[in-house]
C-alpha positions as CSV (number, residue, x, y, z in Angstrom):
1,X,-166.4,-137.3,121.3
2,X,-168.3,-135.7,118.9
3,X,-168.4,-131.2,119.2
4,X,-171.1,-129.3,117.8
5,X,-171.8,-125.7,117.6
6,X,-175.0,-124.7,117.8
7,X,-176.2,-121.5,115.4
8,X,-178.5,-119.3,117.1
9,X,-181.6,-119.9,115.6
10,X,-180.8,-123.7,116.4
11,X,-180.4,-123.0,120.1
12,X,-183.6,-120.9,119.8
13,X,-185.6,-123.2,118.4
14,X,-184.3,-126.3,120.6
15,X,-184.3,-124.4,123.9
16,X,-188.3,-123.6,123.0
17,X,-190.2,-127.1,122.5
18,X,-192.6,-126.0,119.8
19,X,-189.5,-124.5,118.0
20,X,-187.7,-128.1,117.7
21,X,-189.9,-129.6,115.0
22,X,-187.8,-127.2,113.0
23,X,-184.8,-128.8,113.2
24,X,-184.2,-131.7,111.1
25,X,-184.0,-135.2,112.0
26,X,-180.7,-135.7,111.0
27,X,-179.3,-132.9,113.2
28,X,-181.3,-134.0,116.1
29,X,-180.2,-137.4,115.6
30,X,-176.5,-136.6,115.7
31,X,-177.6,-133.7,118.7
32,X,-178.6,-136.4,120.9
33,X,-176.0,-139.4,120.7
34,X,-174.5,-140.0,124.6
35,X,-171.1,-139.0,123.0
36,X,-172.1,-135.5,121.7
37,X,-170.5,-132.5,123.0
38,X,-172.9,-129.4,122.4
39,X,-171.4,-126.3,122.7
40,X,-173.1,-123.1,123.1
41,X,-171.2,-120.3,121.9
42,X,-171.0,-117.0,123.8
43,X,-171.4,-115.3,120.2
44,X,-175.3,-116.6,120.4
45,X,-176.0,-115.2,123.5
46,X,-174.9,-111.6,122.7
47,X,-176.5,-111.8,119.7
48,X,-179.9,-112.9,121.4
49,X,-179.1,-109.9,124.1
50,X,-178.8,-107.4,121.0
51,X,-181.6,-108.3,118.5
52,X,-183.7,-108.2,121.5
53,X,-182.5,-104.8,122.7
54,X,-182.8,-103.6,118.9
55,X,-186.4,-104.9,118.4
56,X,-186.3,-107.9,116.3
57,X,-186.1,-110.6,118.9
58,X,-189.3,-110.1,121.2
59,X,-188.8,-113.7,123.0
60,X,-185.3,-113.0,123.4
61,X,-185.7,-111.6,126.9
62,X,-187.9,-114.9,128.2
63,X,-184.9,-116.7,126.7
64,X,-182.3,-114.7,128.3
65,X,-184.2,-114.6,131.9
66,X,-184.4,-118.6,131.8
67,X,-180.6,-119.0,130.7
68,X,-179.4,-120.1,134.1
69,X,-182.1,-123.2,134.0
70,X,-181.6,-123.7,130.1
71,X,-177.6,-124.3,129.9
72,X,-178.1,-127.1,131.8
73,X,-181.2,-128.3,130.6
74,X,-179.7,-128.2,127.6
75,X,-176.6,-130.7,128.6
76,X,-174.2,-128.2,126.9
77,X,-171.1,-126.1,127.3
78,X,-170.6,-122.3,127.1
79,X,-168.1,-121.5,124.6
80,X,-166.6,-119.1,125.7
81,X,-164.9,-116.4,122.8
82,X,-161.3,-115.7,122.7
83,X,-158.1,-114.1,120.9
84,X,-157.7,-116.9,118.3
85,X,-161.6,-116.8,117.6
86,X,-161.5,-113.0,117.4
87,X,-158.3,-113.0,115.0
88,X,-159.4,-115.6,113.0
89,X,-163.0,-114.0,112.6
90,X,-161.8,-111.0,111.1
91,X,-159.4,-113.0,108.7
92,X,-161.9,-115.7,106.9
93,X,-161.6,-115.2,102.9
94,X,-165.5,-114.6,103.3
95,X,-167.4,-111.9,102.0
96,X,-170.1,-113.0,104.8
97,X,-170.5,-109.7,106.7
98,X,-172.4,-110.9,109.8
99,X,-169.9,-110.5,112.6
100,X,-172.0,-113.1,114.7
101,X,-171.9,-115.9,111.8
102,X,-168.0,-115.1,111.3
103,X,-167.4,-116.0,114.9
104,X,-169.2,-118.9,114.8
105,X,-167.6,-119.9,111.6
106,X,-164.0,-119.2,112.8
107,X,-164.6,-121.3,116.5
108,X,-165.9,-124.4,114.6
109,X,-162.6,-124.1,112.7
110,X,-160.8,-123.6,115.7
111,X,-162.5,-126.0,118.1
112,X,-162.9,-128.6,115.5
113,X,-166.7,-128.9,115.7
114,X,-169.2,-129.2,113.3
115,X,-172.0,-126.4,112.9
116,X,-175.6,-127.1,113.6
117,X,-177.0,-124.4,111.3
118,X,-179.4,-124.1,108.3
119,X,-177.3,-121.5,106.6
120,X,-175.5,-122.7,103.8
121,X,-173.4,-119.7,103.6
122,X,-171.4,-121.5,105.8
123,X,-170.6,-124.2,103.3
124,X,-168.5,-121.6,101.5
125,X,-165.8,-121.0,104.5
126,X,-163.3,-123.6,104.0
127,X,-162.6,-125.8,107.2
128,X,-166.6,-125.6,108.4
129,X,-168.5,-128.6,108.8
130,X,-172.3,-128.1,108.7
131,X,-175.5,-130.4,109.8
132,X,-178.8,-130.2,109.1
133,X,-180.6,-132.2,107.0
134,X,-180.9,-133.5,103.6
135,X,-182.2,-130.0,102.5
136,X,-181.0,-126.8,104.5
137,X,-183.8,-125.2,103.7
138,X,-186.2,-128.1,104.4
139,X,-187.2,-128.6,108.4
140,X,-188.1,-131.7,109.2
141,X,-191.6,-132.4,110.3
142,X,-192.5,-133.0,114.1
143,X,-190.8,-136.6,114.4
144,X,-191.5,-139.6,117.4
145,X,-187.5,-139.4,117.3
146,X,-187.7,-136.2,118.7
147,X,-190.4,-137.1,121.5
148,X,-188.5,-140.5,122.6
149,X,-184.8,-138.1,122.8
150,X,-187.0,-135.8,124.8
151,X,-188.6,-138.3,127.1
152,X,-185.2,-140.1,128.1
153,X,-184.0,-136.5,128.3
154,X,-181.7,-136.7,126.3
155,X,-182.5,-133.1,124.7
């Protein structure tokens, strides 16, 4: 079985349907094989919960208030942070400052799962496996792949 970790603004943007063309095939591809394991990191949800109290995530409280109905929609697993994460967070030889992405970084180590995320800063902390798509920085464009994975509900 094959474990990902979602980033954030990837579980954003594949709970909301007209945020998915974002993500790239090759992610989405990978995403939706019957032998994928997403996990959805407890990191991401606090992290929606305080952009949206500070301002800077307006649809963060729609997100939040549907969370019971999207977990499972979703076909994932909460992630749940613990010691090891925490320790491990604070210890990456990173100069990344983003306590949210450190997490992340340090329970794909630990959970050996690769981590669906555009940021390439990631690709700096030794033992993280990033997916997205031929270019980070590139989203793919609305694909039939998408709409077929989405029809058999898969996604």
């Amino acid at each position: 079985m094959t474990k990902f970790i979602l980033d954030t603004h990837t579980l954003l943007w594949l709970a909301d349907e007209s945020g998915r063309p974002r993500i790239p095939a090759p992610a989405v591809e990978a995403m939706s094989d019957a032998r994928a394991d997403l996990l959805i990191s407890a990191v991401s949800l606090w992290e929606i919960s305080l952009k949206h109290w500070l301002g800077k995530l307006p649809e963060g409280e729609l997100f939040l208030t549907r969370w019971s109905f999207l977990a499972p929609y979703l076909k994932s697993t909460i992630l749940p942070l613990n010691d090891k994460h925490a320790i491990l967070a604070g210890r990456l030889n990173w100069p990344h400052k983003d306590p949210f992405d450190r997490m992340l970084a340090a329970q794909a180590i630990l959970e050996d799962a690769t981590l669906v995320s555009r940021d390439a800063a990631f690709d700096a902390v030794a033992g993280v496996r990033r997916l997205w798509g031929a270019s980070p920085a590139e989203p793919a464009p609305p694909s039939a792949v998408i709409s077929r994975k989405l029809d058999r509900g898969i996604l």
